[in-house]
PDB file of N, CA, C and O in Angstrom:
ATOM      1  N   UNK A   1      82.739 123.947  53.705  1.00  0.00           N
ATOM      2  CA  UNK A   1      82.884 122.766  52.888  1.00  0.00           C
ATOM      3  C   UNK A   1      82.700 121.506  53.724  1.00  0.00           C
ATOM      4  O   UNK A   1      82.069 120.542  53.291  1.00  0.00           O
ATOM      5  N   UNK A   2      83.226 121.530  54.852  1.00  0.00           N
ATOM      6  CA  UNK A   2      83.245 120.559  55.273  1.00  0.00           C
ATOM      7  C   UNK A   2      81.316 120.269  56.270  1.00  0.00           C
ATOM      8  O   UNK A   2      80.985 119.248  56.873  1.00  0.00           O
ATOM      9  N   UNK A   3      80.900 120.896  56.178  1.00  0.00           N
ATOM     10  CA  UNK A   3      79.454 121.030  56.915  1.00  0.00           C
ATOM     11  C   UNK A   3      78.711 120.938  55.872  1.00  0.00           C
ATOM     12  O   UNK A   3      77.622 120.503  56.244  1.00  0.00           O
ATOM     13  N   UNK A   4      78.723 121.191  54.285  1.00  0.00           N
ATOM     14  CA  UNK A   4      77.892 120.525  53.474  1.00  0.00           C
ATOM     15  C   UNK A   4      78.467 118.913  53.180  1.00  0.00           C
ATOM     16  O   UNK A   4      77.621 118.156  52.704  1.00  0.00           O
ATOM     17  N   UNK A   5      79.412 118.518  53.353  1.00  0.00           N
ATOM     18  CA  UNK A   5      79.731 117.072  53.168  1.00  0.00           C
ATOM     19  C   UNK A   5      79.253 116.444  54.125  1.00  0.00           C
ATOM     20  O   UNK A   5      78.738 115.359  53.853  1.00  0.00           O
ATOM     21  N   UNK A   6      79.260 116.932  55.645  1.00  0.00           N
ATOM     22  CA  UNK A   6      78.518 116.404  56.898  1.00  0.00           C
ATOM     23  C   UNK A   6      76.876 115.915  56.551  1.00  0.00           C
ATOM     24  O   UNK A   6      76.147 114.972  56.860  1.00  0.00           O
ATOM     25  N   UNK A   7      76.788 117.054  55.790  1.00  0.00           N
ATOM     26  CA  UNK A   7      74.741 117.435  55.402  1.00  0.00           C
ATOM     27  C   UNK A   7      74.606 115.926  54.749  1.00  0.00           C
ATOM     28  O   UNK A   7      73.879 115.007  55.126  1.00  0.00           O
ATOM     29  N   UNK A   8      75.638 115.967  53.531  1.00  0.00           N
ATOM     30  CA  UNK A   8      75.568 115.022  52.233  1.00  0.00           C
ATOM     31  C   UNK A   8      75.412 113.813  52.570  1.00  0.00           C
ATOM     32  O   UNK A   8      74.648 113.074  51.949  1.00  0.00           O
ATOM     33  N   UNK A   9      76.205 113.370  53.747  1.00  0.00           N
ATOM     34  CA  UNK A   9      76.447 112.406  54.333  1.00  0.00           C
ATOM     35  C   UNK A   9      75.409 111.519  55.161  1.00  0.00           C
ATOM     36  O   UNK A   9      74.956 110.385  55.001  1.00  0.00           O
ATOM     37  N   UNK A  10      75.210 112.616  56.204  1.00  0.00           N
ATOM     38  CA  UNK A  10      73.734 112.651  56.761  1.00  0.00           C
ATOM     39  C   UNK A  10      72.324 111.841  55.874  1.00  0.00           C
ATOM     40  O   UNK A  10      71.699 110.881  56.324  1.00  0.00           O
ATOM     41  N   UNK A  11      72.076 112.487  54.610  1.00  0.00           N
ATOM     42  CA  UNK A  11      71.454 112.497  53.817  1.00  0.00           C
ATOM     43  C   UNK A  11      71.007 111.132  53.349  1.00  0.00           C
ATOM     44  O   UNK A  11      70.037 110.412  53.587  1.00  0.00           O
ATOM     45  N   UNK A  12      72.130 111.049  52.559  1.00  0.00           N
ATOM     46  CA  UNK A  12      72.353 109.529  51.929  1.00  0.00           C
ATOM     47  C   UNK A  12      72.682 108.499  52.808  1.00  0.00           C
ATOM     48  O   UNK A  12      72.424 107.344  52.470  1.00  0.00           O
ATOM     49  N   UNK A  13      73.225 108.737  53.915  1.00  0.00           N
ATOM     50  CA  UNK A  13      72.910 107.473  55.223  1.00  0.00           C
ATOM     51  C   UNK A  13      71.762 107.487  55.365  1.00  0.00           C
ATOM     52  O   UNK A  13      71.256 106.425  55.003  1.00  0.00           O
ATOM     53  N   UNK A  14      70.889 108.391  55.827  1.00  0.00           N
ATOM     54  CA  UNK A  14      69.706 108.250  56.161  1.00  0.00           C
ATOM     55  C   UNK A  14      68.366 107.949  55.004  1.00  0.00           C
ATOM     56  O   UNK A  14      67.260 107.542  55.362  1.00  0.00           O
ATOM     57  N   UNK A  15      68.599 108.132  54.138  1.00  0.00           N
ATOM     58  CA  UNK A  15      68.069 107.249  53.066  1.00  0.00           C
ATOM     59  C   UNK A  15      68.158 105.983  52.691  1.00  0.00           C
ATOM     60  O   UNK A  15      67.314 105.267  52.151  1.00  0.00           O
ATOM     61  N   UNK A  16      69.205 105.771  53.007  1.00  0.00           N
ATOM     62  CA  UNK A  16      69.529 104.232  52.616  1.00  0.00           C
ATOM     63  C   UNK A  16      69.096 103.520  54.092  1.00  0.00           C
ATOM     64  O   UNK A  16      68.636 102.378  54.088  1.00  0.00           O
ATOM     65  N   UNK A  17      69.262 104.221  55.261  1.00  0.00           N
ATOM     66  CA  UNK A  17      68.609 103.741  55.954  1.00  0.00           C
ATOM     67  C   UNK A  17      67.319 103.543  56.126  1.00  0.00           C
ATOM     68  O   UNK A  17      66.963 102.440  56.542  1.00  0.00           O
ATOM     69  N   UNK A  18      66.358 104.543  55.850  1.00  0.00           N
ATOM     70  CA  UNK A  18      64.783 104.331  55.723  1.00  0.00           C
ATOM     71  C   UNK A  18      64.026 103.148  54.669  1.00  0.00           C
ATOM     72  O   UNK A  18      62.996 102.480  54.772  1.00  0.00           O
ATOM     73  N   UNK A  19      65.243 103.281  53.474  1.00  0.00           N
ATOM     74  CA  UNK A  19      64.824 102.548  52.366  1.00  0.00           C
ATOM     75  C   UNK A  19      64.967 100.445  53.193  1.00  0.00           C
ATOM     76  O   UNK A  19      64.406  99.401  52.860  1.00  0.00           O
ATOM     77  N   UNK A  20      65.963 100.769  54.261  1.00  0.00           N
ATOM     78  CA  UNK A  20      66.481  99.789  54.977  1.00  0.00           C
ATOM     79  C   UNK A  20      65.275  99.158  55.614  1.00  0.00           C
ATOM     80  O   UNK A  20      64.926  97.978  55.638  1.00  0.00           O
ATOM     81  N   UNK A  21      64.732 100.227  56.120  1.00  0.00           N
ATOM     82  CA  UNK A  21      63.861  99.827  56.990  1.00  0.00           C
ATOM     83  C   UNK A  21      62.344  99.790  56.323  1.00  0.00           C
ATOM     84  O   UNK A  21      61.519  98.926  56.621  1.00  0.00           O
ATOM     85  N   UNK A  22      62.180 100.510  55.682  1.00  0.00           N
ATOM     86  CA  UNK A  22      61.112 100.868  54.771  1.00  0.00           C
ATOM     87  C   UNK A  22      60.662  99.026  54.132  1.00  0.00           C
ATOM     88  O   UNK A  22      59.684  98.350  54.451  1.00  0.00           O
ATOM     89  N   UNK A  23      61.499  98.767  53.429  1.00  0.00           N
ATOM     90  CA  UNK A  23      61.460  97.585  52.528  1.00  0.00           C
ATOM     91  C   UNK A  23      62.130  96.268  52.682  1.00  0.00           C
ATOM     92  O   UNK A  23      62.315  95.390  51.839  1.00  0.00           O
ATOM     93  N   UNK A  24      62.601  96.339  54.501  1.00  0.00           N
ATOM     94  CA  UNK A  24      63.303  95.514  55.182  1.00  0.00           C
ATOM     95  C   UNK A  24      62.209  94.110  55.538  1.00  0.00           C
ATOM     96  O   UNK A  24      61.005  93.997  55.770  1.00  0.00           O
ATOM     97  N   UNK A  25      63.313  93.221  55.437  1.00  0.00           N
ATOM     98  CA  UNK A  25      62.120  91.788  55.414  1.00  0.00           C
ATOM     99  C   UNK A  25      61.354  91.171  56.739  1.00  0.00           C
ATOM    100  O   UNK A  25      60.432  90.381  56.937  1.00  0.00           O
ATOM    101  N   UNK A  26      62.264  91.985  57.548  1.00  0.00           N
ATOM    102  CA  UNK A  26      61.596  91.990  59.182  1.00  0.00           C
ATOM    103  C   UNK A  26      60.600  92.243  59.607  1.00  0.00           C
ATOM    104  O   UNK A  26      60.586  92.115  60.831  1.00  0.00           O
ATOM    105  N   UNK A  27      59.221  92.726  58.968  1.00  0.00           N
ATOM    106  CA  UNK A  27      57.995  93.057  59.493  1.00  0.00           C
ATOM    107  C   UNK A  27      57.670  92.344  60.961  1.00  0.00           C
ATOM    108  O   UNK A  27      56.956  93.027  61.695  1.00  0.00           O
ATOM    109  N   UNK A  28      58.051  91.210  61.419  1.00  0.00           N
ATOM    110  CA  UNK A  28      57.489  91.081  62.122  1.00  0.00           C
ATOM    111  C   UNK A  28      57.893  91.548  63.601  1.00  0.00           C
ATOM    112  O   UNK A  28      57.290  91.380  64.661  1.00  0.00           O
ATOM    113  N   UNK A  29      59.165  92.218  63.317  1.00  0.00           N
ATOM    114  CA  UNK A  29      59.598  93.287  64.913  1.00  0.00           C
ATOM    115  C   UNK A  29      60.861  92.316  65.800  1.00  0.00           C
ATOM    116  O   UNK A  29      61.336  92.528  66.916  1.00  0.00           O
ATOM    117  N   UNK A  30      61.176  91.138  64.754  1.00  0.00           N
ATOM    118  CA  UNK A  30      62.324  90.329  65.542  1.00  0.00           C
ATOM    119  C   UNK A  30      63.157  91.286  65.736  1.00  0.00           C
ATOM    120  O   UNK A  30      63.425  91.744  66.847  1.00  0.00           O
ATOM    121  N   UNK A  31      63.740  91.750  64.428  1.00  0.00           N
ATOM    122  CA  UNK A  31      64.784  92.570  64.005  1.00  0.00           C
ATOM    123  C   UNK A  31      64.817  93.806  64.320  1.00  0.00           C
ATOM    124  O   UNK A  31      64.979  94.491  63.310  1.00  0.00           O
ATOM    125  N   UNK A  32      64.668  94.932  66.084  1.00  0.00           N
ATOM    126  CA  UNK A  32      64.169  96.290  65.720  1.00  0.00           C
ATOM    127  C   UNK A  32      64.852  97.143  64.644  1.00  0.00           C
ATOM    128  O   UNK A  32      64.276  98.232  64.656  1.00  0.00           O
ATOM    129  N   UNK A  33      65.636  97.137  63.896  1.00  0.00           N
ATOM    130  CA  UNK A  33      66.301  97.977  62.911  1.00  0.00           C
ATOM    131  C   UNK A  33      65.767  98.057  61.667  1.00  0.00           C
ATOM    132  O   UNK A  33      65.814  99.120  61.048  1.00  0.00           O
ATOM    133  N   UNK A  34      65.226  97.006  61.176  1.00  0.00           N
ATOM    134  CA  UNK A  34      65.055  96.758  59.656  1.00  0.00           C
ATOM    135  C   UNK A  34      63.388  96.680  60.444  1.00  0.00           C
ATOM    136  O   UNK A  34      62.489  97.058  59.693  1.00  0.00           O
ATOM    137  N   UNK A  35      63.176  96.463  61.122  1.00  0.00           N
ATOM    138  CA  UNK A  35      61.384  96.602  61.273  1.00  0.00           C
ATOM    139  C   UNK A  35      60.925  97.771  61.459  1.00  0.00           C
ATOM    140  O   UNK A  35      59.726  98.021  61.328  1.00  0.00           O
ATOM    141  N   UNK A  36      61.819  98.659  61.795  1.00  0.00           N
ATOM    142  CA  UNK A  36      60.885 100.390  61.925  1.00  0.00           C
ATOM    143  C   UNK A  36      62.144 101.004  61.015  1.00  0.00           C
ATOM    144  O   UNK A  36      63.349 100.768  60.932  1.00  0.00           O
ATOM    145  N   UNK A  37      61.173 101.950  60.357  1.00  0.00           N
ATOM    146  CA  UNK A  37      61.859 102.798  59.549  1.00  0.00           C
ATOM    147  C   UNK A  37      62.496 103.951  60.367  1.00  0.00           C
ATOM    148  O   UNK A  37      63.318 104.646  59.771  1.00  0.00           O
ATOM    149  N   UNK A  38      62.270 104.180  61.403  1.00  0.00           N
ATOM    150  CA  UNK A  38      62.022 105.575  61.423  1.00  0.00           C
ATOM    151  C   UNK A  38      64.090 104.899  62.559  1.00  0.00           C
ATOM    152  O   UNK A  38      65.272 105.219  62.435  1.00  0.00           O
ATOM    153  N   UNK A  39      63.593 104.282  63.138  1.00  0.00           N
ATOM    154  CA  UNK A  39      65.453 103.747  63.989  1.00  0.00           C
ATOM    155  C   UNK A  39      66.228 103.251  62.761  1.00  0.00           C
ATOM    156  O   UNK A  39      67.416 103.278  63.084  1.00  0.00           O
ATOM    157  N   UNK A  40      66.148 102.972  61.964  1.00  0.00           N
ATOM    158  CA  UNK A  40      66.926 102.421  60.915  1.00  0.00           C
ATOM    159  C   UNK A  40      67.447 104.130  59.752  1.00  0.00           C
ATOM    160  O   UNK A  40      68.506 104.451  59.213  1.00  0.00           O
ATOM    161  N   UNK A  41      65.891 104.888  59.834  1.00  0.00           N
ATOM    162  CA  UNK A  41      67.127 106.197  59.335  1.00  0.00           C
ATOM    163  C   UNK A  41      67.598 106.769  60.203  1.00  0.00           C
ATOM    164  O   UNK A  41      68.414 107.574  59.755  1.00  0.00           O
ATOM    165  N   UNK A  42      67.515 106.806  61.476  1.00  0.00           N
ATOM    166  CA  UNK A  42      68.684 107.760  62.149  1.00  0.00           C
ATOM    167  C   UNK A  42      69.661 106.804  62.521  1.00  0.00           C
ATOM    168  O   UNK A  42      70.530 107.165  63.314  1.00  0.00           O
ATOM    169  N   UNK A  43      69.666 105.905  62.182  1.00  0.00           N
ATOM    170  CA  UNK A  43      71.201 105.066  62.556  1.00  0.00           C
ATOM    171  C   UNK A  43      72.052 105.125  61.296  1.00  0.00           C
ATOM    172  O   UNK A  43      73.264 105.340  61.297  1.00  0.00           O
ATOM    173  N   UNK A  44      71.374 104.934  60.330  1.00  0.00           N
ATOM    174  CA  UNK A  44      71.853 105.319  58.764  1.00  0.00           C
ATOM    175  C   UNK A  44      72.235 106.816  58.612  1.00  0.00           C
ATOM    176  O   UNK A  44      73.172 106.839  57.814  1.00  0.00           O
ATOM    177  N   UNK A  45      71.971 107.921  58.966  1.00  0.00           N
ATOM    178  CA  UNK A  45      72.217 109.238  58.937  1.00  0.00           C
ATOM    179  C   UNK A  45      73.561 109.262  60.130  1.00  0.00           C
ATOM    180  O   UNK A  45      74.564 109.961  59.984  1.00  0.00           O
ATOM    181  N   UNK A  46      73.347 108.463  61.151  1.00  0.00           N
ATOM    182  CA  UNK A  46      74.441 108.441  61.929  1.00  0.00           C
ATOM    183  C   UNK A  46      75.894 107.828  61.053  1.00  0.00           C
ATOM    184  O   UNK A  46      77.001 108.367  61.055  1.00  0.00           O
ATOM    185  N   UNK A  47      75.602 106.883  60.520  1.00  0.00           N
ATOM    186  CA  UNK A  47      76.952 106.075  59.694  1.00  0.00           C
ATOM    187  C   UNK A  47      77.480 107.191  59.035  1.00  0.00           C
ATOM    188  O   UNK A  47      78.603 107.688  59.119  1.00  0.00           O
ATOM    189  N   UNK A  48      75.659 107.790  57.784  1.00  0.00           N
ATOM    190  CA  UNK A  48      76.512 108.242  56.637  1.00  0.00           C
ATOM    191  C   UNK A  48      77.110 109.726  57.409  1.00  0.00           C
ATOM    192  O   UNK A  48      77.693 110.448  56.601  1.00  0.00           O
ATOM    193  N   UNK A  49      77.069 110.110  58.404  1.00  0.00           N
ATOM    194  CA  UNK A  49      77.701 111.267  59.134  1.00  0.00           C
ATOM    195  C   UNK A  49      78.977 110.812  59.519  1.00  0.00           C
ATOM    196  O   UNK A  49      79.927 111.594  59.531  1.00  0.00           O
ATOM    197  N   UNK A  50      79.120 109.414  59.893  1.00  0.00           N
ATOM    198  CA  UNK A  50      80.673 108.812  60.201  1.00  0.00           C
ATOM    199  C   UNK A  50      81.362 108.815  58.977  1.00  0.00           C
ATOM    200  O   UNK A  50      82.434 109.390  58.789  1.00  0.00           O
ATOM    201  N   UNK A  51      80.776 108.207  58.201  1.00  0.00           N
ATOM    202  CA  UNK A  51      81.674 108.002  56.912  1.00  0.00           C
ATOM    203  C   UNK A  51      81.907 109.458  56.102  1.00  0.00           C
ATOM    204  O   UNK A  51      82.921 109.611  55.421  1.00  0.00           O
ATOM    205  N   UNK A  52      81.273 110.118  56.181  1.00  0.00           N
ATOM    206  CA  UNK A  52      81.499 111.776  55.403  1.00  0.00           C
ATOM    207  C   UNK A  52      82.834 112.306  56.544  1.00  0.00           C
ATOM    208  O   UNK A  52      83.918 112.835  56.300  1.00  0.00           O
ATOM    209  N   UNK A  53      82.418 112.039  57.387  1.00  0.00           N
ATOM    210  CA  UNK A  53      83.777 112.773  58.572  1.00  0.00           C
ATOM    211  C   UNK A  53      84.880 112.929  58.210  1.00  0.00           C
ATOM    212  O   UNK A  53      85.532 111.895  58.358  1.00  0.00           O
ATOM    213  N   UNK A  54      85.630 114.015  57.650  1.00  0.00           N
ATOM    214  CA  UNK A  54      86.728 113.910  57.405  1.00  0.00           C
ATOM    215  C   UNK A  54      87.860 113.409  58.474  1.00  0.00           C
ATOM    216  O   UNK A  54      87.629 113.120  59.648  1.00  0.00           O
ATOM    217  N   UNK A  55      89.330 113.360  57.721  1.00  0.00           N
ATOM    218  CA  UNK A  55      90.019 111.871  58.501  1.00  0.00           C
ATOM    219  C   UNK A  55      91.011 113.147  59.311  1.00  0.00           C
ATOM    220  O   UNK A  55      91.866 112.831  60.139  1.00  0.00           O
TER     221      UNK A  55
END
């Protein structure tokens, strides 16, 4: 149970992160987070893995 909530977590951080970066207003590379998709979902998969963590 607790390793599919890890997954879940993972998941939806890292989506919301790509979508972050994906459609982020930074194109021009000031910002590295919101200018590449690809560091913005594994930092987002990292959160939503913090925040799923049980307490």
């Amino acid at each position: 149970m607790m390793l599919i909530r890890a997954v879940i977590g993972m998941l939806v951080g890292g989506a919301a992160g790509f979508a972050v970066g994906y459609f982020g207003k930074c194109s021009t590379g000031a910002c590295p987070i919101t200018s590449n998709p690809y560091i913005s979902t594994v930092l987002g998969a990292a959160i939503g893995l913090l925040a799923a963590w049980p307490r």
